[in-house]
N, C-alpha and C positions, 0 to 999 in steps of 0.2 A: 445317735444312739441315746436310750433314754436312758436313766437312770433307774435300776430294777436292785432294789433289796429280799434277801431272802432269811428267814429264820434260820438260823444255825444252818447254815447250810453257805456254803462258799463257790463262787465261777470265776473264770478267766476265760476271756473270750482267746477264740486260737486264732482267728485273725481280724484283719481289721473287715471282710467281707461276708463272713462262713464260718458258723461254727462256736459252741461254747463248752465248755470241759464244767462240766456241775461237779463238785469237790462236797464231801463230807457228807452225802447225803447215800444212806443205805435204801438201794432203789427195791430189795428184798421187802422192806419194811413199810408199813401206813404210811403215807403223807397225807397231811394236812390240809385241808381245801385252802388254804394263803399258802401254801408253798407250792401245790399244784397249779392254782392261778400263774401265782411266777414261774413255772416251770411253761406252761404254756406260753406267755409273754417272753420266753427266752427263746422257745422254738419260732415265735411267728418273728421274732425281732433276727436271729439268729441262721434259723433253717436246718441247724441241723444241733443237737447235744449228745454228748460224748461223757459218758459214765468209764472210766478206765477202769481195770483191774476188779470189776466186779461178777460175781455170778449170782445169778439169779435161776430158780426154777422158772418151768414153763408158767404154772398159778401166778408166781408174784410179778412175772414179766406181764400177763395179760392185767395184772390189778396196777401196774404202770401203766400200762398203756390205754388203759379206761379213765384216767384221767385228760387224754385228748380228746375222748369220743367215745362210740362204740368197738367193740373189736368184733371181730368177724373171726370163728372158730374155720382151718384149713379142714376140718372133720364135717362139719355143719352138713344138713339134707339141704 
């Protein structure tokens, strides 16, 4: 496992194979292109991140999730 720091923003992995719990960070709100980068290097290092107890609209979850890639709208022609 490498060594991954993040801006104000805190993880614990959930286990030693699978899996990391991203702590303090409002997935509603901007990120940061250096916190997004680690956000990616946790999921490729990790395979799977876990936001607990947050909610987010449908916008802010697609403005998440554009920072792995493109997203693909289930409405789209």
């Amino acid at each position: 496992m490498s060594e991954v720091r993040m801006v104000g923003v805190g993880f614990e992995p959930l286990s030693r194979r699978i899996g990391v719990e991203v702590k303090e960070l409002n997935p509603g709100a901007p990120i940061t292109e250096e916190n997004a980068a680690i956000l990616r290097q946790l999921l490729d290092e990790y395979g799977l991140l876990l936001f607990r107890d947050v909610h987010v609209d449908a916008d802010a979850h697609v403005a998440l999730m554009s920072n792995f890639g493109p997203v693909c709208s289930e409405f789209a022609d």
